[in-house]
C-alpha positions as a Markdown table, in Angstrom:
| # | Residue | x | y | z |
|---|---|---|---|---|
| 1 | Unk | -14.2 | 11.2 | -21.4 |
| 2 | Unk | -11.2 | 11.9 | -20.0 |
| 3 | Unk | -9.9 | 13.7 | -22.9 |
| 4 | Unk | -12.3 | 16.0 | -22.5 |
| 5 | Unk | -12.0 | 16.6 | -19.2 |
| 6 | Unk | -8.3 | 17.7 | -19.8 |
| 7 | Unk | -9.7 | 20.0 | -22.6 |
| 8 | Unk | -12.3 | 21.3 | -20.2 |
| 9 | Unk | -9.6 | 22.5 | -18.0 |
| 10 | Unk | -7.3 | 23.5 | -20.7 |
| 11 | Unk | -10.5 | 26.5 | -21.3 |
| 12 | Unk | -10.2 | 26.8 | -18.1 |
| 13 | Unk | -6.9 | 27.2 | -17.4 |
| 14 | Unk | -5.8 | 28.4 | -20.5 |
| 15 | Unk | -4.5 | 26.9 | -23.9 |
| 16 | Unk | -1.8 | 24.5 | -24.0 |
| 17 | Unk | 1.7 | 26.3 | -24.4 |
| 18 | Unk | 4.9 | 24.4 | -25.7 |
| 19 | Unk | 7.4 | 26.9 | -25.5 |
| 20 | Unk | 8.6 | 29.0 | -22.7 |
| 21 | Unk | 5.9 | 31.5 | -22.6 |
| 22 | Unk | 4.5 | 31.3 | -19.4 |
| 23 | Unk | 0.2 | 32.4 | -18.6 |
| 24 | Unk | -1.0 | 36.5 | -18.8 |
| 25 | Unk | -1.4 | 37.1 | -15.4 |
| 26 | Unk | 2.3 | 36.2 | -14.7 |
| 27 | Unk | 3.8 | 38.2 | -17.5 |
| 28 | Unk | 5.0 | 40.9 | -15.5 |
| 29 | Unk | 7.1 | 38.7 | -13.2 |
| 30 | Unk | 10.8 | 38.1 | -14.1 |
| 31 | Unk | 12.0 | 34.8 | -14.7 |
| 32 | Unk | 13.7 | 33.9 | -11.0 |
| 33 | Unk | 10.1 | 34.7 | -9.5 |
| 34 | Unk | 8.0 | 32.4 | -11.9 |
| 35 | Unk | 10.6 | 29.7 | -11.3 |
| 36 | Unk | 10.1 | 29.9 | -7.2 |
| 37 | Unk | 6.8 | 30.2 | -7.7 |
| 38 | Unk | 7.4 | 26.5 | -10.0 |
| 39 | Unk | 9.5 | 25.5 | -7.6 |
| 40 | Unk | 7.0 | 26.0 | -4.0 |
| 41 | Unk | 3.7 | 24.6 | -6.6 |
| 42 | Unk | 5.8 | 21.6 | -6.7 |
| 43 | Unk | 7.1 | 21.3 | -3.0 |
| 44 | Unk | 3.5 | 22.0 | -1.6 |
| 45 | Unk | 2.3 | 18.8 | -4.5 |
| 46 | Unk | 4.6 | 16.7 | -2.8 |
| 47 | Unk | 3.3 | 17.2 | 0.6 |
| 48 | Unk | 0.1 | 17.6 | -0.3 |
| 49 | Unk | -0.1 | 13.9 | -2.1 |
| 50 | Unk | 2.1 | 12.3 | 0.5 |
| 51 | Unk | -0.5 | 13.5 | 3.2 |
| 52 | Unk | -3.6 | 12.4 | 1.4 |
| 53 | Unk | -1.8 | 8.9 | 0.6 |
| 54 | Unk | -0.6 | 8.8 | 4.3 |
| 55 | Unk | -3.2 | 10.5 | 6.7 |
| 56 | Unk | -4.8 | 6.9 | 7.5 |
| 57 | Unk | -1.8 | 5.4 | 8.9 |
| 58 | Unk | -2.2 | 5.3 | 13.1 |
| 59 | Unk | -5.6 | 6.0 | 13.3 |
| 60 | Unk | -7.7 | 4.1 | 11.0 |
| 61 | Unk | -6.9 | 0.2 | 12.2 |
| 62 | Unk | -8.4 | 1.7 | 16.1 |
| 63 | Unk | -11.4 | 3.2 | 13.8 |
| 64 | Unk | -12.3 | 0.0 | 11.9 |
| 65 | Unk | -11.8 | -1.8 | 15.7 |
| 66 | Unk | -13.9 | 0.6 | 17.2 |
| 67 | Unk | -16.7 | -0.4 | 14.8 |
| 68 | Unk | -15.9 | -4.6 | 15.6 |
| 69 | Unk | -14.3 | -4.6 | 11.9 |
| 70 | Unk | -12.1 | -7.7 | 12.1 |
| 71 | Unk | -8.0 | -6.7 | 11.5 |
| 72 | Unk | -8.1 | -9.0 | 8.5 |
| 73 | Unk | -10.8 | -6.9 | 6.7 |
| 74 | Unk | -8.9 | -4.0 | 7.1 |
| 75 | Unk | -6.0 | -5.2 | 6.0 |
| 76 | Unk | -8.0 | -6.0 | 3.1 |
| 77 | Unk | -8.7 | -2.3 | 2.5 |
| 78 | Unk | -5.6 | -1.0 | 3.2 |
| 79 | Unk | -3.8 | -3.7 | 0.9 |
| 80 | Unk | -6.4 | -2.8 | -2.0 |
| 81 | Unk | -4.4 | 0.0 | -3.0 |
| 82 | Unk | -1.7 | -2.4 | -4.7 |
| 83 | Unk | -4.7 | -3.3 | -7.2 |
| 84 | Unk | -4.9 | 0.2 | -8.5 |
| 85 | Unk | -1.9 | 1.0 | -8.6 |
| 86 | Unk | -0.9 | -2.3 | -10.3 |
| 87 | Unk | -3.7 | -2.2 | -12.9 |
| 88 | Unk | -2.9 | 1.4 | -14.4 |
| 89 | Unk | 0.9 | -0.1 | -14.6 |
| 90 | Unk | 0.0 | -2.9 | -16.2 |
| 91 | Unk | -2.5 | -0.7 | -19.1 |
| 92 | Unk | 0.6 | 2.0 | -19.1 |
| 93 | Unk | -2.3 | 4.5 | -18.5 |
| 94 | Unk | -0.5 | 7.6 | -17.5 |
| 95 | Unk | 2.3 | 7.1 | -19.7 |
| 96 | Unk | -0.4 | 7.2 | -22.6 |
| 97 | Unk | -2.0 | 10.2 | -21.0 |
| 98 | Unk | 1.6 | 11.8 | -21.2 |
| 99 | Unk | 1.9 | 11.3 | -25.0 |
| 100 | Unk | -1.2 | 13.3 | -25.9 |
| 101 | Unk | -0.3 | 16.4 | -27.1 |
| 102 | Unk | -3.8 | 18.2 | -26.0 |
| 103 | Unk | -2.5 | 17.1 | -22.6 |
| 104 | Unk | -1.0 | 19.7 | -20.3 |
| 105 | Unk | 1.2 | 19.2 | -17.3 |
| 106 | Unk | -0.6 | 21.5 | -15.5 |
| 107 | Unk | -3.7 | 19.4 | -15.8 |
| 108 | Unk | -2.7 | 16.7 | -15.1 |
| 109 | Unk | -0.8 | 17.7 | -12.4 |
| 110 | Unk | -4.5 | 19.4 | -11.0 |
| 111 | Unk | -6.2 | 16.0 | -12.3 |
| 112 | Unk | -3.9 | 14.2 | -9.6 |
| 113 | Unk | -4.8 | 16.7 | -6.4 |
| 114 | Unk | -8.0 | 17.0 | -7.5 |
| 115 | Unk | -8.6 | 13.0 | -7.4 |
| 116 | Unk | -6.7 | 13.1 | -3.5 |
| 117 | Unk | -9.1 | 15.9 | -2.8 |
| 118 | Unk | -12.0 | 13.7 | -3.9 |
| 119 | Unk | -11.1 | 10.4 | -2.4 |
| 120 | Unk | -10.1 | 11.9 | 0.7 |
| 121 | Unk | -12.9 | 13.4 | 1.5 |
| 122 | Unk | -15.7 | 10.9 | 0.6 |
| 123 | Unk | -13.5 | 8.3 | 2.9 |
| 124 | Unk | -14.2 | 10.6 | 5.8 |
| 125 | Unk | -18.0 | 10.6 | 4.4 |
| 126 | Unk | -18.4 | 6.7 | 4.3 |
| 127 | Unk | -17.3 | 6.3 | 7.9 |
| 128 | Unk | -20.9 | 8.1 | 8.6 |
| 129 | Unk | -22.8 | 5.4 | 7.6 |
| 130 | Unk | -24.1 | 3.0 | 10.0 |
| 131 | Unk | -23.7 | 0.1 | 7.8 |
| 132 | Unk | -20.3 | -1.6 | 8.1 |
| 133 | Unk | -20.7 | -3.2 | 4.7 |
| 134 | Unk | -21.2 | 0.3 | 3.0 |
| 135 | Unk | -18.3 | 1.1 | 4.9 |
| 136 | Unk | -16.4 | -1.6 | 4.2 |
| 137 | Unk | -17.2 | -2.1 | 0.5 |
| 138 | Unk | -16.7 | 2.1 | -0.3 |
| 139 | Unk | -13.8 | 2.6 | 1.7 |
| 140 | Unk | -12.1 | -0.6 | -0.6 |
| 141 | Unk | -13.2 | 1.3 | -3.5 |
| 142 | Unk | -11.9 | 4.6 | -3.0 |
| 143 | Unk | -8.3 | 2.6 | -1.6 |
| 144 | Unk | -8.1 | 1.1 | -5.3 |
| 145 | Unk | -8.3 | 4.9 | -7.2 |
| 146 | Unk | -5.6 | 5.9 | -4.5 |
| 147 | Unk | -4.2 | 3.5 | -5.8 |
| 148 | Unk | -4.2 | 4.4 | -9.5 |
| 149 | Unk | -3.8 | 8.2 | -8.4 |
| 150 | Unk | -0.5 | 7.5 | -6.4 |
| 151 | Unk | 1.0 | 5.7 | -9.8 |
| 152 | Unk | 0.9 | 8.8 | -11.6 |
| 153 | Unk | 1.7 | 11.4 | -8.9 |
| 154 | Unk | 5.1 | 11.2 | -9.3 |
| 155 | Unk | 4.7 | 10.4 | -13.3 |
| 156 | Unk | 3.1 | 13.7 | -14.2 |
| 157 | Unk | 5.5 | 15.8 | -11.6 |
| 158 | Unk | 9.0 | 14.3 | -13.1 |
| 159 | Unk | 7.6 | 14.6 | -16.7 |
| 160 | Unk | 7.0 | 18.5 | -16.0 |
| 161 | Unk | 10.5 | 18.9 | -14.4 |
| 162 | Unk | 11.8 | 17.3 | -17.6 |
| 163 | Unk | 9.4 | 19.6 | -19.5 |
| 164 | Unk | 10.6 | 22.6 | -17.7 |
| 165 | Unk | 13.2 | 22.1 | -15.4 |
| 166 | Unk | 15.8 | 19.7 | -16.7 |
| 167 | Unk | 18.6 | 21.8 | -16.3 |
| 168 | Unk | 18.3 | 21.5 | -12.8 |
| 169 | Unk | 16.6 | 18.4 | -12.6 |
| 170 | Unk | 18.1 | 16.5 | -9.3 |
| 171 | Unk | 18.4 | 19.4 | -7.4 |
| 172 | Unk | 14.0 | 20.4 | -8.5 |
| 173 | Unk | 13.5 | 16.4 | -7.8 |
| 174 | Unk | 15.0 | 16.8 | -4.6 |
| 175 | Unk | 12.9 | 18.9 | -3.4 |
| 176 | Unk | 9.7 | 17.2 | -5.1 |
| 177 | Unk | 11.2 | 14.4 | -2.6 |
| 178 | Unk | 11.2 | 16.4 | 0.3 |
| 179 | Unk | 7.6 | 17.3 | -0.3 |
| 180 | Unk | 7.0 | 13.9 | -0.3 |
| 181 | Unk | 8.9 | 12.7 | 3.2 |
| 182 | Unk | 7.6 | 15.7 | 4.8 |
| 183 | Unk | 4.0 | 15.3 | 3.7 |
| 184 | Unk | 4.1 | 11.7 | 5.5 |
| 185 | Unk | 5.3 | 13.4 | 8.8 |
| 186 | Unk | 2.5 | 15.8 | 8.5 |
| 187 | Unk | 0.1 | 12.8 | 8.1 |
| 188 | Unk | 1.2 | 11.0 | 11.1 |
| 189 | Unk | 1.6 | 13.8 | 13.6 |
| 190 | Unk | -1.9 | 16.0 | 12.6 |
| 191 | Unk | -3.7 | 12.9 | 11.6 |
| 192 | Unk | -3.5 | 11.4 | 14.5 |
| 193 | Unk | -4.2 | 14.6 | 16.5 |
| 194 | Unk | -7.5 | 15.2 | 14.5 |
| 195 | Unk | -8.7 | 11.8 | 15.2 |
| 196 | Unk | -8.3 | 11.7 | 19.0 |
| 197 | Unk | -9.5 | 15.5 | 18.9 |
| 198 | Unk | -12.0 | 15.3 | 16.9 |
| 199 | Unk | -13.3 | 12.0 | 15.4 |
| 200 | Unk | -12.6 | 10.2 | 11.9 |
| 201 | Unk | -13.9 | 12.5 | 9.6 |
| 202 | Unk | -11.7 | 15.6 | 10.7 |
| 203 | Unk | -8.2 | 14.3 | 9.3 |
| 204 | Unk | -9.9 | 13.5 | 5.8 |
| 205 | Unk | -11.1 | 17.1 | 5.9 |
| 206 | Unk | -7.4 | 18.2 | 6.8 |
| 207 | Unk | -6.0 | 16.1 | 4.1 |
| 208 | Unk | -9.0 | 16.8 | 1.4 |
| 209 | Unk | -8.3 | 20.7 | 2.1 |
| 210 | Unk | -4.6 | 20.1 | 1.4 |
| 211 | Unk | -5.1 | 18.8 | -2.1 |
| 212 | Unk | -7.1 | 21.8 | -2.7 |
| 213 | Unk | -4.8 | 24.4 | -1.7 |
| 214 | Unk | -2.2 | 22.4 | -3.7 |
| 215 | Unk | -4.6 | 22.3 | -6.8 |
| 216 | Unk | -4.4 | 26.4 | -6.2 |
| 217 | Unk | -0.8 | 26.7 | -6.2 |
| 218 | Unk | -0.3 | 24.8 | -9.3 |
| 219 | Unk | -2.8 | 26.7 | -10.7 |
| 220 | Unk | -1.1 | 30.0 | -10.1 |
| 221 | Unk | 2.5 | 28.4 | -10.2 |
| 222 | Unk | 2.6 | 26.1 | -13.3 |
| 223 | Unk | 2.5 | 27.0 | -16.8 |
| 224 | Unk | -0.1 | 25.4 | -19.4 |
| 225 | Unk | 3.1 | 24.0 | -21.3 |
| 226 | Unk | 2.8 | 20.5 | -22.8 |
| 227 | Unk | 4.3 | 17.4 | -21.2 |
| 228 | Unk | 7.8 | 16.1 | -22.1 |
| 229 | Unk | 6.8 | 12.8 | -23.8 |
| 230 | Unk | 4.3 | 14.5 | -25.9 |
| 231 | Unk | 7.1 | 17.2 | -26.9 |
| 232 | Unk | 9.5 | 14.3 | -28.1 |
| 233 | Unk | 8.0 | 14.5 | -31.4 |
| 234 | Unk | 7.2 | 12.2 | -34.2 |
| 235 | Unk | 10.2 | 10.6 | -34.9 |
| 236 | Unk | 10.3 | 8.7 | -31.1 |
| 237 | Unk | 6.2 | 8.7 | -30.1 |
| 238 | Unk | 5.1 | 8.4 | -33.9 |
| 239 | Unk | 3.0 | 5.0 | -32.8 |
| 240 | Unk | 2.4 | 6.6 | -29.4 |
| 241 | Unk | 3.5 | 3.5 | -27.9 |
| 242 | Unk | 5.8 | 3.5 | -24.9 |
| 243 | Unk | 6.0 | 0.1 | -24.3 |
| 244 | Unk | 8.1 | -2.4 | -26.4 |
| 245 | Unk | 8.0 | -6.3 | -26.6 |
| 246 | Unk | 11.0 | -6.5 | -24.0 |
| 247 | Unk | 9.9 | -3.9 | -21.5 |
| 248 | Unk | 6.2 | -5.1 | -21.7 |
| 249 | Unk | 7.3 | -8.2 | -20.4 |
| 250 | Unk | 8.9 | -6.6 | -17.5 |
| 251 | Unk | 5.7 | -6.0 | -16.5 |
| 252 | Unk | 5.7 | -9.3 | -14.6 |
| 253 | Unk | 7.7 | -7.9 | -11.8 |
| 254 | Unk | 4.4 | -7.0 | -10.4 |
| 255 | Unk | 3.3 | -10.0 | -10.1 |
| 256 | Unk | 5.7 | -10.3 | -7.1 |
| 257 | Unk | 4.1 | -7.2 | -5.3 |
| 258 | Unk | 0.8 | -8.5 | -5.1 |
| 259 | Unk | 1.7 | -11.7 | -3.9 |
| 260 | Unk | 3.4 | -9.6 | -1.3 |
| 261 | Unk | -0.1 | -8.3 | -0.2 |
| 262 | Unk | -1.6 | -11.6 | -0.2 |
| 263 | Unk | 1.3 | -12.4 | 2.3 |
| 264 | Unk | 0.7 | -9.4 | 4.2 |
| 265 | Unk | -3.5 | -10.2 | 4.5 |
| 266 | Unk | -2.9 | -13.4 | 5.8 |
């Protein structure tokens, strides 16, 4: 199923390139322009995850409160995330996704904004509902694919800059970083705003629209090319296997992190 979706977009997008040649439309732009453009795709996928990952902070605890949702239940929600994130880690589902070689960066990259857009918005939606345990129960949901989302958002964008970029690679990740820190300010600060302005729903709609207009960008910005793991060739991916008896048992440093937000319920 998810294959498919990737080959869905792939029509829609355009076929997967591995060299340098970059879409039609762009092909009478010069090399320094279709790199800024790269280069602003990625900046504005930094802030635009960050925010989506970010825009609860501040408001949501006085939200849940407001409803006579007990701290510890939200806590709860809030700490679900860590289950997401640390089930795809533990499968080693992106990396997979990254070795397909019907896999673009550039959907997957859309994949990842799109899933903030989604998420975003339907946990403005849920706070609707009269029912606290629809609320509640949704909300916890929709915290645990954050949580698998935000594993692979910064995956997919290093894996392009490798794909891509590599030449300048800390210089392109530092501003992928930048993205990111900004994109938590802009949570905080217009979050918060919306919320006192205008209710709960509003700063889902802000951060949901974000992911959207970041999904354009990288759209226009990013080329169909492959991904970098999947370009590696035979010789290294030839069981497509990324995980070996000694790093798999690495794995277990996880373990750690969720007792961390056991700790942090309590």
């Amino acid at each position: 199923m998810v294959l498919s979706l990737f080959q869905s977009s792939d029509a829609l997008l355009g076929e997967v390139q591995y060299g340098l040649e970059e879409p039609r439309f762009k092909a009478g732009l010069s090399h320094q322009k279709l790199r800024i453009l790269q280069l602003i795709a990625l900046v504005f996928y930094g802030q635009a995850t960050s925010i989506c990952c970010s825009i609860r902070y501040g408001f949501l605890a006085d939200a849940f409160l407001s409803r006579h949702i007990s701290g510890t239940i939200y806590g709860m929600v809030e700490g679900s995330m860590i289950l997401g994130f640390a089930f795809i880690y533990l499968v080693g589902g992106f990396e997979k996704l990254l070795t397909w070689e019907r896999v673009s960066s550039r959907g997957l990259l859309m994949l990842i904004t799109g899933g903030y857009a989604v998420t975003s918005l339907c946990t403005g939606i849920v706070y609707l509902s009269e029912d606290n345990t629809v609320v509640i129960i949704v909300s916890t949901v929709l915290r645990v694919l954050q949580g698998v989302i935000t594993y692979g958002c910064p995956l997919v964008a290093v894996d392009f800059i490798n794909a891509k970029l590599s030449s300048e690679f800390d210089f392109v990740n530092g501003l992928l970083n930048m993205g990111y820190f900004s994109g938590m300010g802009m949570a905080e600060v217009f979050g918060c705003l919306l919320y006192d302005k205008y209710g709960y729903l509003y700063p889902f709609l802000f951060s949901s629209c974000m992911a959207l207009l970041s999904t354009f960008f990288i759209a226009v910005g990013i080329p169909a090319s492959g991904t970098y793991l999947a370009s590696q060739g035979e010789t290294d991916l030839a069981t497509k296997k990324l995980v070996n008896p000694s790093t798999k048992l690495s794995k277990v440093i996880i373990l750690p992190l969720i007792a961390c937000m056991i700790i942090n319920l309590n």
